[in-house]
ChimeraX commands (.cxc) that place a marker at each C-alpha (Angstrom):
marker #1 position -80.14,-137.05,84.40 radius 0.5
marker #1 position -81.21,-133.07,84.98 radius 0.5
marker #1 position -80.02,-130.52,86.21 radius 0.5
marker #1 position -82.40,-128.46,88.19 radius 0.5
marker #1 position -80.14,-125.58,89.57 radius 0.5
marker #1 position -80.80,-123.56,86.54 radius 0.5
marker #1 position -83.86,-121.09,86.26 radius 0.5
marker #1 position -83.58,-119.92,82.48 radius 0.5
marker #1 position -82.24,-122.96,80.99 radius 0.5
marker #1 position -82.56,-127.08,81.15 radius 0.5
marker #1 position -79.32,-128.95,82.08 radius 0.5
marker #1 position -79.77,-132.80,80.95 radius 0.5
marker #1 position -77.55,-135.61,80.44 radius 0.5
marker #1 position -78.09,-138.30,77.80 radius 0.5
marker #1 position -75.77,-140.83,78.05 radius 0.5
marker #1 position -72.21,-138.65,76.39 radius 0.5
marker #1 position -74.42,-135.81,75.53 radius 0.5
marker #1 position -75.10,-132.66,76.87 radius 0.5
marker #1 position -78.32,-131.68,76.13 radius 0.5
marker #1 position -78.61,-127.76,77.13 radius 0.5
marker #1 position -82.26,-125.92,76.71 radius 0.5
marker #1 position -82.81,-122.26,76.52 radius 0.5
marker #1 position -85.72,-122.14,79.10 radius 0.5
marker #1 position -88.13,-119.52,78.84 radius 0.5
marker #1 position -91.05,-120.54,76.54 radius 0.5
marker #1 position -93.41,-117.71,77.17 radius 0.5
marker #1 position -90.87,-115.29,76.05 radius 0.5
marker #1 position -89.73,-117.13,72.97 radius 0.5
marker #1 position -86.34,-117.83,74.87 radius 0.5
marker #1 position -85.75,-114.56,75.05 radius 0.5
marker #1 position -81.77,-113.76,76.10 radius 0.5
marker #1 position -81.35,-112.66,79.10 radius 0.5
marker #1 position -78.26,-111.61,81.73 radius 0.5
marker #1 position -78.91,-114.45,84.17 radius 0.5
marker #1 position -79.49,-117.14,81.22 radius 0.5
marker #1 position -76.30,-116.01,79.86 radius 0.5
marker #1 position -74.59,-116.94,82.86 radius 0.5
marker #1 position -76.40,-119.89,83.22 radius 0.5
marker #1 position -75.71,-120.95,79.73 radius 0.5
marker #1 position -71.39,-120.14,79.94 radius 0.5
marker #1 position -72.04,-122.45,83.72 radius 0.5
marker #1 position -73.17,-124.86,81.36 radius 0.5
marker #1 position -70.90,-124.96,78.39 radius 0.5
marker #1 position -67.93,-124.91,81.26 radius 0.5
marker #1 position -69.33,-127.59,83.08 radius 0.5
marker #1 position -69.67,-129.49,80.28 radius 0.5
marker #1 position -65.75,-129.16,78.76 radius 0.5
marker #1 position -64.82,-130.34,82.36 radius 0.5
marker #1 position -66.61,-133.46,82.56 radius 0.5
marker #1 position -64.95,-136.34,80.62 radius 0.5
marker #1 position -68.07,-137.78,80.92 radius 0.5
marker #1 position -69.74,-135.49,78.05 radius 0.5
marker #1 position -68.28,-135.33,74.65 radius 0.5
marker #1 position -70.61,-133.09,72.98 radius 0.5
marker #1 position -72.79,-130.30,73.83 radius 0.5
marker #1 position -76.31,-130.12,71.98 radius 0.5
marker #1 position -78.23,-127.02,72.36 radius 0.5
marker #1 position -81.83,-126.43,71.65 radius 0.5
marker #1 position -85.29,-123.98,72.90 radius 0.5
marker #1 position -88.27,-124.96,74.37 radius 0.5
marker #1 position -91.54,-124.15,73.14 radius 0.5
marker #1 position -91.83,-123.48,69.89 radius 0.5
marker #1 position -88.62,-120.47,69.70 radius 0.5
marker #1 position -85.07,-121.23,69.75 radius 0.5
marker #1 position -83.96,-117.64,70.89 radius 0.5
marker #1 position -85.86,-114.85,69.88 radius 0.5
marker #1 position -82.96,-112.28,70.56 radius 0.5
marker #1 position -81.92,-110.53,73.87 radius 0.5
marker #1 position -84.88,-109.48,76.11 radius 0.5
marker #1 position -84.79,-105.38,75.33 radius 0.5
marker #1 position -88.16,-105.19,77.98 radius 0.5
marker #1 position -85.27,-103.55,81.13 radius 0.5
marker #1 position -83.36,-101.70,78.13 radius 0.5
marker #1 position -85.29,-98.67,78.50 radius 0.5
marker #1 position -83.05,-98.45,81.94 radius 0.5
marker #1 position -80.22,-97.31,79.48 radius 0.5
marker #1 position -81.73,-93.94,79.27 radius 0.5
marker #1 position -82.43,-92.99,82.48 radius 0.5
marker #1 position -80.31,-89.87,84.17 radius 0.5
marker #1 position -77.09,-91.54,85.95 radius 0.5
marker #1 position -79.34,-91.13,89.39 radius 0.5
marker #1 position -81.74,-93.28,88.77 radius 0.5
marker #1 position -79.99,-95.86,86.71 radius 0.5
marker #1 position -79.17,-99.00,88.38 radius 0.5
marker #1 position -75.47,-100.42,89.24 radius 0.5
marker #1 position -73.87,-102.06,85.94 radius 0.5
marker #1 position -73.93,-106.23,86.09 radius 0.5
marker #1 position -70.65,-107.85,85.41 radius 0.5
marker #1 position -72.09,-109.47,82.29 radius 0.5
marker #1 position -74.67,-108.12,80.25 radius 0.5
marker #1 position -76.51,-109.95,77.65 radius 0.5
marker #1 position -77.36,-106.19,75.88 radius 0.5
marker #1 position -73.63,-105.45,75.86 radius 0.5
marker #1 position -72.65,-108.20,73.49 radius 0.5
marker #1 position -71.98,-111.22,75.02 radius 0.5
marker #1 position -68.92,-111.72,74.46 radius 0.5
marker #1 position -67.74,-114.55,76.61 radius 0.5
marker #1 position -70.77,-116.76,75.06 radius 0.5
marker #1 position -68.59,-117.40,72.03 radius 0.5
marker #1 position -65.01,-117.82,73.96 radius 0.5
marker #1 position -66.78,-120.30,76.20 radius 0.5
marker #1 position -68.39,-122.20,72.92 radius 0.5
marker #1 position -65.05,-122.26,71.13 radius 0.5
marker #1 position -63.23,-123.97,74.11 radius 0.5
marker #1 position -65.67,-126.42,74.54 radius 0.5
marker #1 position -66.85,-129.72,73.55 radius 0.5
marker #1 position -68.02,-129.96,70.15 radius 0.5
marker #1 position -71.26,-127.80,70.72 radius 0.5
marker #1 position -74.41,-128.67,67.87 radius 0.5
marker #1 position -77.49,-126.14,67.49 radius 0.5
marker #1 position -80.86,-127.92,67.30 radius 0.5
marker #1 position -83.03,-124.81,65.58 radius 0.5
marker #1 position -86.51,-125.66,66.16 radius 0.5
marker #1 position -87.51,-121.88,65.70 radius 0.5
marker #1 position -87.23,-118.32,65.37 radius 0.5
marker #1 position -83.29,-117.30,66.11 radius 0.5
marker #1 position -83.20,-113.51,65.79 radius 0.5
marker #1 position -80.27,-111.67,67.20 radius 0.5
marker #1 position -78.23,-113.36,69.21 radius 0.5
marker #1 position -80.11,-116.61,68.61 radius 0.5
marker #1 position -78.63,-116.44,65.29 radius 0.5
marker #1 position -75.15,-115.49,66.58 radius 0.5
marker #1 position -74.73,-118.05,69.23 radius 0.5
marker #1 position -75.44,-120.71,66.84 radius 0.5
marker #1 position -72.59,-119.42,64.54 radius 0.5
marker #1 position -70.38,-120.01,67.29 radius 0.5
marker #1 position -71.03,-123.58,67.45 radius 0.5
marker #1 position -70.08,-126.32,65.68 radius 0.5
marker #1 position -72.74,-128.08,63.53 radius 0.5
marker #1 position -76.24,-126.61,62.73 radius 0.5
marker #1 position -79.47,-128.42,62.19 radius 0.5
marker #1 position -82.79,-126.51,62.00 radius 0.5
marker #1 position -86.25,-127.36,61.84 radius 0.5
marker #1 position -87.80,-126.78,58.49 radius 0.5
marker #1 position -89.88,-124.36,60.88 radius 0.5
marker #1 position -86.92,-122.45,62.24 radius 0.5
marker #1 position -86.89,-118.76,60.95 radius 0.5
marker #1 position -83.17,-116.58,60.98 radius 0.5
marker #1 position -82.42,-112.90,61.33 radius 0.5
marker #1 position -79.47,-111.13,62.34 radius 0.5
marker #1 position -81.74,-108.08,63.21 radius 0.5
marker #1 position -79.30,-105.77,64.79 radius 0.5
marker #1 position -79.16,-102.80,62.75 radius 0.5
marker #1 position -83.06,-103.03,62.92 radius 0.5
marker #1 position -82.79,-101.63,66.81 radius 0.5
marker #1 position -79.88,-99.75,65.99 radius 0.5
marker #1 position -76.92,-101.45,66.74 radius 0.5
marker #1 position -74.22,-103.79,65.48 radius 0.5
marker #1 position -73.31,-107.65,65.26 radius 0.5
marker #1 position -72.27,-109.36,68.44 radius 0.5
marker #1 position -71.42,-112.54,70.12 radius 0.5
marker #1 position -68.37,-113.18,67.85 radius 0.5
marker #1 position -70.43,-112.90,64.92 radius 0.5
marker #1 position -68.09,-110.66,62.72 radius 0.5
marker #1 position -65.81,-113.57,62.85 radius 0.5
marker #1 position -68.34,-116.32,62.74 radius 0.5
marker #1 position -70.91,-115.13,59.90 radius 0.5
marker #1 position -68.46,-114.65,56.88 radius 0.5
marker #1 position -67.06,-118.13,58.04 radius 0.5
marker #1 position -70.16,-119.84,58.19 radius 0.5
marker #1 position -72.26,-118.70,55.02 radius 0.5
marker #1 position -69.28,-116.31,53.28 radius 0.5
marker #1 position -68.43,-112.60,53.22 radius 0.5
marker #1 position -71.82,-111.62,50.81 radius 0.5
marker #1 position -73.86,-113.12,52.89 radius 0.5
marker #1 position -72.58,-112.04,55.95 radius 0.5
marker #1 position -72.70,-108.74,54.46 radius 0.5
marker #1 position -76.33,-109.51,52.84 radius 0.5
marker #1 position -77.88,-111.06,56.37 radius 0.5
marker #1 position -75.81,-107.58,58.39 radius 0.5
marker #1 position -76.85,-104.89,56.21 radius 0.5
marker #1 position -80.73,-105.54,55.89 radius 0.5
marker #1 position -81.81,-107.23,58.94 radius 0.5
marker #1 position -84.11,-109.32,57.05 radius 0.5
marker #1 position -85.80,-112.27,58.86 radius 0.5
marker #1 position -85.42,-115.35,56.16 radius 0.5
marker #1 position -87.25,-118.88,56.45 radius 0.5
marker #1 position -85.22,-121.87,57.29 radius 0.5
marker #1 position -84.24,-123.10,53.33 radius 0.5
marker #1 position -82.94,-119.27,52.52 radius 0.5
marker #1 position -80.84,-119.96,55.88 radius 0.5
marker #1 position -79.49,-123.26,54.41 radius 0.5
marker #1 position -78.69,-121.98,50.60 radius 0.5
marker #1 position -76.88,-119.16,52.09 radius 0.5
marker #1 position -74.56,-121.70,54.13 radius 0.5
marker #1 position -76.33,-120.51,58.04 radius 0.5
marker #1 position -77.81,-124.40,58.47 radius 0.5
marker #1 position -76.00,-127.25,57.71 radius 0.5
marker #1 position -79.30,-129.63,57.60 radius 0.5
marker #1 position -82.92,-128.82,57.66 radius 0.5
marker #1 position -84.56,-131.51,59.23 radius 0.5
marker #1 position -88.87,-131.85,59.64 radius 0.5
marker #1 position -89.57,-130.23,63.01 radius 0.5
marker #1 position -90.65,-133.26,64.88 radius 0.5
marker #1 position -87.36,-135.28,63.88 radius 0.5
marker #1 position -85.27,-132.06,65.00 radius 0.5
marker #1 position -84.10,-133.66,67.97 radius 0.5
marker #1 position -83.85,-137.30,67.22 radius 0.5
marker #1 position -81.78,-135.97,64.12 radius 0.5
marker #1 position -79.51,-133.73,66.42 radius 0.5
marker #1 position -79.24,-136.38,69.18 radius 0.5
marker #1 position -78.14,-139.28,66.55 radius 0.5
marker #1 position -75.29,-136.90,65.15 radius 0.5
marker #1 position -74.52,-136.00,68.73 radius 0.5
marker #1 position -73.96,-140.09,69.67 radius 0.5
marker #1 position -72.18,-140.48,66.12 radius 0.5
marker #1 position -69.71,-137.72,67.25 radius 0.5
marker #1 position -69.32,-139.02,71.09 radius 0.5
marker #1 position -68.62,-142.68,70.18 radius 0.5
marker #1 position -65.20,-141.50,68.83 radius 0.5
marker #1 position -62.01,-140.76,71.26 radius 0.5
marker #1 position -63.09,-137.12,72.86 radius 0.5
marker #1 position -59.30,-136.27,72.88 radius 0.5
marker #1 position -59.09,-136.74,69.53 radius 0.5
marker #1 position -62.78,-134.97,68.37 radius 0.5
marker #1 position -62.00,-132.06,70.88 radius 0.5
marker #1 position -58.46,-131.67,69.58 radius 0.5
marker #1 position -59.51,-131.26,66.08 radius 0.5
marker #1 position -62.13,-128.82,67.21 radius 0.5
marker #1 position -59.34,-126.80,68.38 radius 0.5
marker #1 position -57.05,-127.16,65.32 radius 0.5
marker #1 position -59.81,-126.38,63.01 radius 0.5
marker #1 position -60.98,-122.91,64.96 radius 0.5
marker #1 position -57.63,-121.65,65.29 radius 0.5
marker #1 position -56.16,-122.64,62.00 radius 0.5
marker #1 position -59.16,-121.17,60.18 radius 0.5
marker #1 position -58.03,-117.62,61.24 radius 0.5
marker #1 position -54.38,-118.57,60.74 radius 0.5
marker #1 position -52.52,-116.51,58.42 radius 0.5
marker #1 position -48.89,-118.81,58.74 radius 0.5
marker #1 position -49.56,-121.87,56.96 radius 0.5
marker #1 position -46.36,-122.70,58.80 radius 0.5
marker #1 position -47.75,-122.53,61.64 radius 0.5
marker #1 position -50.79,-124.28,60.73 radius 0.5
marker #1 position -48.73,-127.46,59.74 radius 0.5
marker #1 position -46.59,-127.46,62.75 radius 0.5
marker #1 position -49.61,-127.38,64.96 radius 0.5
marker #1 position -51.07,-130.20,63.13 radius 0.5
marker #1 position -47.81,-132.25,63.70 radius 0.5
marker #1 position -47.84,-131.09,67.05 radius 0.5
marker #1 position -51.04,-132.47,67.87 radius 0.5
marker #1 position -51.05,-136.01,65.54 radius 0.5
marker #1 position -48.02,-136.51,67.81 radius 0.5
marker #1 position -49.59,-135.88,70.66 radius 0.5
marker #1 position -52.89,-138.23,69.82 radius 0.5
marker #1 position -50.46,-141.07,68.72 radius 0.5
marker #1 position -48.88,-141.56,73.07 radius 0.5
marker #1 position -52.71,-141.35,73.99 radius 0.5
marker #1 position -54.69,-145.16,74.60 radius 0.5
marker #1 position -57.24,-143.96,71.88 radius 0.5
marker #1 position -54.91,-144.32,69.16 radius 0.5
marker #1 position -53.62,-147.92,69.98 radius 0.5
marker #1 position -57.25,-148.84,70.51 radius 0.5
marker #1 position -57.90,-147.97,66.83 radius 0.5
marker #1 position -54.81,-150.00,65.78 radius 0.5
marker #1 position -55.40,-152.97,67.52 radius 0.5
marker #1 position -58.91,-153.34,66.17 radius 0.5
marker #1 position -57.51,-152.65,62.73 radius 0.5
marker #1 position -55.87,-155.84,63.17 radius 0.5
marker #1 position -58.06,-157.81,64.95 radius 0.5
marker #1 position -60.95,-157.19,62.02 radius 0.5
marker #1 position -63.26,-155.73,64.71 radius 0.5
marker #1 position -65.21,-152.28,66.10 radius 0.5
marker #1 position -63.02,-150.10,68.11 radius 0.5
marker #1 position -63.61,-150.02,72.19 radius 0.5
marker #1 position -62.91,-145.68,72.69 radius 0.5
marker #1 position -65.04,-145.90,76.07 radius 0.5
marker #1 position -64.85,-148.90,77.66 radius 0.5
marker link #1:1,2 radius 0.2
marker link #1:2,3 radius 0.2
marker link #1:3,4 radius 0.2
marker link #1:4,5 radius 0.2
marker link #1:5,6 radius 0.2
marker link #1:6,7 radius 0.2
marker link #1:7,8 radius 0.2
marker link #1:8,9 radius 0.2
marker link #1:9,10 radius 0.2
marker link #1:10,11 radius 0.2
marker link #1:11,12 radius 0.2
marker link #1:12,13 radius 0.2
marker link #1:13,14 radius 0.2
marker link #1:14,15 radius 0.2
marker link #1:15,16 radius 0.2
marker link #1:16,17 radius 0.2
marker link #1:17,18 radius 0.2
marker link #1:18,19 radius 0.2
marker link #1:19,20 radius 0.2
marker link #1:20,21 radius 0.2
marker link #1:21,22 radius 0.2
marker link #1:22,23 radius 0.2
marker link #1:23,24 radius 0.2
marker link #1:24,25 radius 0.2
marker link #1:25,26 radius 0.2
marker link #1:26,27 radius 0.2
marker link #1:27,28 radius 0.2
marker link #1:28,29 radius 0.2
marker link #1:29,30 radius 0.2
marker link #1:30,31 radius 0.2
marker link #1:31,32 radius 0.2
marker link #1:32,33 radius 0.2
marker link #1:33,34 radius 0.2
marker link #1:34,35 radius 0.2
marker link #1:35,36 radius 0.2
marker link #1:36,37 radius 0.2
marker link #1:37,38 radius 0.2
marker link #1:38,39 radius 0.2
marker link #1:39,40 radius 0.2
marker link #1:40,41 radius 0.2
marker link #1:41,42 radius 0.2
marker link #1:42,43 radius 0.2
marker link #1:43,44 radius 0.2
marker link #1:44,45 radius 0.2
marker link #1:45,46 radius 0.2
marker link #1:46,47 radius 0.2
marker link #1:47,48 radius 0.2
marker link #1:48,49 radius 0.2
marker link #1:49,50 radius 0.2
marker link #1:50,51 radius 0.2
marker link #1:51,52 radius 0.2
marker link #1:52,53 radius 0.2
marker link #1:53,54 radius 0.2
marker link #1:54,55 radius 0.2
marker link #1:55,56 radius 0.2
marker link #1:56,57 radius 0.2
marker link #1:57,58 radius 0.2
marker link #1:58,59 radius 0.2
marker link #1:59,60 radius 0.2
marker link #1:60,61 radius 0.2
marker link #1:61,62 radius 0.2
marker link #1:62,63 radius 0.2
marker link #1:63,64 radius 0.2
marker link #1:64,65 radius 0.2
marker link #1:65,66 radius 0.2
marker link #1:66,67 radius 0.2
marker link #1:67,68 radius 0.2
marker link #1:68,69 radius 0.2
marker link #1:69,70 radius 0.2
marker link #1:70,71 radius 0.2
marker link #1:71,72 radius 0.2
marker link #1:72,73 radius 0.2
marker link #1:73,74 radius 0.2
marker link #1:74,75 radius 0.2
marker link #1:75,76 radius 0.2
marker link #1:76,77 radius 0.2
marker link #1:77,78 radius 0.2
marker link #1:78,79 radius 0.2
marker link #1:79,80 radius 0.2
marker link #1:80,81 radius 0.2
marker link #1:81,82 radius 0.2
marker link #1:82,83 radius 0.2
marker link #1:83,84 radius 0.2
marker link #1:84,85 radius 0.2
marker link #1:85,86 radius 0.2
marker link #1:86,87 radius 0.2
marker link #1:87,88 radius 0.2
marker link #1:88,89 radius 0.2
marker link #1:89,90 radius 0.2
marker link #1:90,91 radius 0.2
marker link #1:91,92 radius 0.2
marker link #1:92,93 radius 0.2
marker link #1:93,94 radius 0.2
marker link #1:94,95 radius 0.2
marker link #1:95,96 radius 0.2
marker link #1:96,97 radius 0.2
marker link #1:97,98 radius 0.2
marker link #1:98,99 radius 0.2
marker link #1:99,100 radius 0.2
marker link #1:100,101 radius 0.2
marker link #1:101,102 radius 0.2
marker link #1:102,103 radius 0.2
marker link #1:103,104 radius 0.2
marker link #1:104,105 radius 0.2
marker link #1:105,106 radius 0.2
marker link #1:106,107 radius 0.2
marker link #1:107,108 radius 0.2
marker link #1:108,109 radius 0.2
marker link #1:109,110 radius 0.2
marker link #1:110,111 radius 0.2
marker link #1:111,112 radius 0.2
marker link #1:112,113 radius 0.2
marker link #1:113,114 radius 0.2
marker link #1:114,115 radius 0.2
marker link #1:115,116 radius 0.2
marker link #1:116,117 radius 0.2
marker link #1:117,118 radius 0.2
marker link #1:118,119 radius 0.2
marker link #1:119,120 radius 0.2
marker link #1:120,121 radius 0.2
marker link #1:121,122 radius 0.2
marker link #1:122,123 radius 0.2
marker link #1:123,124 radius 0.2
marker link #1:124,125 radius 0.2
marker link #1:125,126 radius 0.2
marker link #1:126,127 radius 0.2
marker link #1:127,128 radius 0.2
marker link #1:128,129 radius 0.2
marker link #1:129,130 radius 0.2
marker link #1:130,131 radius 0.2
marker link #1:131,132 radius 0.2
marker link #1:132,133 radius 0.2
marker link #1:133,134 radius 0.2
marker link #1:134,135 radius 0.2
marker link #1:135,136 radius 0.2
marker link #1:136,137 radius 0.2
marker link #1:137,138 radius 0.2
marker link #1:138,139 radius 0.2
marker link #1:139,140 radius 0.2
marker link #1:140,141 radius 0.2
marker link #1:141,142 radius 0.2
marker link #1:142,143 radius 0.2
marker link #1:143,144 radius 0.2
marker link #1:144,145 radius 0.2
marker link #1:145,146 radius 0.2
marker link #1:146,147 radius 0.2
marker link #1:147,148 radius 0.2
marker link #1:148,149 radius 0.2
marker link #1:149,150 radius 0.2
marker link #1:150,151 radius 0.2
marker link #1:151,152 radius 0.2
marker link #1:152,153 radius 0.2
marker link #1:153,154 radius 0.2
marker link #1:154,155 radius 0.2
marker link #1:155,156 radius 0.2
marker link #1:156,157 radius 0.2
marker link #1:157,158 radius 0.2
marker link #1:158,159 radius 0.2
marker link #1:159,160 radius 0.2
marker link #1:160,161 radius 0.2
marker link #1:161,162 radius 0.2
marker link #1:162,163 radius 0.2
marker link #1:163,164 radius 0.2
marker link #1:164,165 radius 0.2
marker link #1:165,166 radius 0.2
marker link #1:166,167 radius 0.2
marker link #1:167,168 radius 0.2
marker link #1:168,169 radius 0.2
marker link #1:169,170 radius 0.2
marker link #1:170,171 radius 0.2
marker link #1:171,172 radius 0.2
marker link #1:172,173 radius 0.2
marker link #1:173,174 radius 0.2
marker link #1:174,175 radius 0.2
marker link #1:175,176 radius 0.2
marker link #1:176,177 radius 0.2
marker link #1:177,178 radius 0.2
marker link #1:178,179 radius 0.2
marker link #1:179,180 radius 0.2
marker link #1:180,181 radius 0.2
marker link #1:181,182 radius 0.2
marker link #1:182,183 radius 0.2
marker link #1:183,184 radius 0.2
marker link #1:184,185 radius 0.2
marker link #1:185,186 radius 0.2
marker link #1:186,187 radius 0.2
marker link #1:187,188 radius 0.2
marker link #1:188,189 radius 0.2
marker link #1:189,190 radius 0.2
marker link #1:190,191 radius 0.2
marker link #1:191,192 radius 0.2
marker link #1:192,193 radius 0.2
marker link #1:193,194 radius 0.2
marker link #1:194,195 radius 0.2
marker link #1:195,196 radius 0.2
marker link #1:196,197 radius 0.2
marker link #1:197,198 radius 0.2
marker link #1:198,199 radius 0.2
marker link #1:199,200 radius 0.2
marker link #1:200,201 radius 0.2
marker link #1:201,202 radius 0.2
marker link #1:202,203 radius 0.2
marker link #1:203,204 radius 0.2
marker link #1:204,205 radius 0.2
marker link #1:205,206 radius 0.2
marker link #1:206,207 radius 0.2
marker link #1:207,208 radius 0.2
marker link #1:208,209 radius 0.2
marker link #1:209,210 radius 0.2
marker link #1:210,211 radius 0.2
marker link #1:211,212 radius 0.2
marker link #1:212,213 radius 0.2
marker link #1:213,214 radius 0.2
marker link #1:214,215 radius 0.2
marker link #1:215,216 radius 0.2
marker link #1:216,217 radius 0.2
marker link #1:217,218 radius 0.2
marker link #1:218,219 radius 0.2
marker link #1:219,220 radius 0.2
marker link #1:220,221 radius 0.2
marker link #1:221,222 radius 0.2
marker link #1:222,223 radius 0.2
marker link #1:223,224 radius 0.2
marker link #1:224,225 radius 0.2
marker link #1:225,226 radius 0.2
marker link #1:226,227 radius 0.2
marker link #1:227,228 radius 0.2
marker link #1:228,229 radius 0.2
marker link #1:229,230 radius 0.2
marker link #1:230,231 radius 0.2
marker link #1:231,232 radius 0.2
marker link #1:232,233 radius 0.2
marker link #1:233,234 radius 0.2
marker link #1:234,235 radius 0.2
marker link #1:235,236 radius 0.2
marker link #1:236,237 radius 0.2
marker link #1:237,238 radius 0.2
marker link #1:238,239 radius 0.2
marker link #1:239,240 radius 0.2
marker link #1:240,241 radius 0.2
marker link #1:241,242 radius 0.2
marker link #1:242,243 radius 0.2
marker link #1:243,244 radius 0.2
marker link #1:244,245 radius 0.2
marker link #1:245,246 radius 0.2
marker link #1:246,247 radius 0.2
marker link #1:247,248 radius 0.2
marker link #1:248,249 radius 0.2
marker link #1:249,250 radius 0.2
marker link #1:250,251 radius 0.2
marker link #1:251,252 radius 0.2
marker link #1:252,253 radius 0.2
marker link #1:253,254 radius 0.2
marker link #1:254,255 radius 0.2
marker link #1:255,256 radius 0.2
marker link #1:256,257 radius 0.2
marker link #1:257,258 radius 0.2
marker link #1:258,259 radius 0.2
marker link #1:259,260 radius 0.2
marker link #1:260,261 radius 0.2
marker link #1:261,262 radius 0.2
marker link #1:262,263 radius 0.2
marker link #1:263,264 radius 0.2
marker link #1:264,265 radius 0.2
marker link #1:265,266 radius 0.2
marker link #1:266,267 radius 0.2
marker link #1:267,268 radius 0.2
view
């Protein structure tokens, strides 16, 4: 079923899956203000449908994201009389509620099926799981227009592929094919292009077939608990929440199939 209220990006649902398409082919999916907004609409809309269990994000046309569109930043350096009122959320400022959003929702997986340069590198980080095509292409080009990491990335991109290559990927700028990406830990998977989304959609339906209380609570666990400097604190959130997931139907589903020698029934 799709969603059609959306001009810069595709809104589908496949069965528990989310299916969420940056939407401007001619551009290379070129990040914009409005798709930004369009894109947290999504990812909200999404966490509050118990429906969905997983949000899988992809491009159309043969770019994932090929950074924010800079064509209206040129309005930056006009004199304060002719530039135009501020928007409440602006993709060239950062976008920083893209990663917030992505961290508080369903598990989110990033179907790469090209170029991700800027922040189509960075909003990738800030999901889950990444497969790319073996035709994707990576750069986290900031300091190549002058300015810095965004999108959560300081956090994301020494967690995801370690502090050197955060450093490495930061510091130069350098746009680096799709097996570079995976041996410095940005991909999970590279996958041949026209499996990408058969590949990503099979993982997607492995992940939603389990209890979504239980997959989104880890989710949680895991992206605070990363940060977490009180191991104390990590364990007693961990007991927290296994005592939480044992009062929930889920968790007696699981043991009464244990005993009866058959598949588990999580969704009916």
């Amino acid at each position: 079923m799709s969603d059609s209220q959306y001009e810069h990006i595709l809104y589908e649902k496949r069965g528990r899956v989310a299916v969420v398409t940056l939407n401007r082919p001619k551009k290379l999916n070129a990040w914009t203000g409005l798709m930004e907004v369009e894109f947290i609409d999504a990812v909200s809309k999404t966490a509050a449908d118990d429906g969905l269990s997983v949000l899988l994000l992809t491009g159309e046309g043969r770019g994932f994201c090929a950074g924010a569109d800079i064509s209206g930043w040129a309005e930056e350096f006009a004199t304060p009389q002719e530039r135009p009122p501020a928007s409440p959320m602006l993709a060239r400022d950062g976008s920083p509620e893209v990663p917030i959003a992505l961290s508080r929702g369903k598990p989110a997986i990033a179907a790469i099926n090209g170029p991700a340069i800027g922040i189509g590198l960075t909003v990738t980080l800030a999901c889950d799981i990444r497969l790319a095509s073996d035709r994707a292409t990576f750069s986290a080009r900031f300091v190549k227009i002058g300015l810095t990491p965004e999108c959560g990335s300081t956090r994301y991109l020494p967690l995801v592929a370690g502090f050197s290559n955060a450093l490495f990927l930061a510091l130069t700028g350098r746009i680096i094919e799709a097996q570079e990406a995976k041996d410095r830990g940005l991909v999970d998977r590279i996958v041949p292009h026209d499996s990408l989304i058969d590949e990503a959609m099979a993982l997607a339906e492995e992940i939603a077939a389990n209890p979504m209380n239980s997959v989104w609570a880890a989710k949680r666990l895991i992206h605070e608990d990363a940060v977490e400097d009180d191991l104390r604190r990590v364990v007693t959130q961990e007991v927290n929440m296994i005592r939480e997931q044992r009062r929930l139907p889920a968790h007696a589903e699981a043991v009464s199939a244990f005993q009866e020698k058959r598949e588990p029934r999580f969704h009916g």
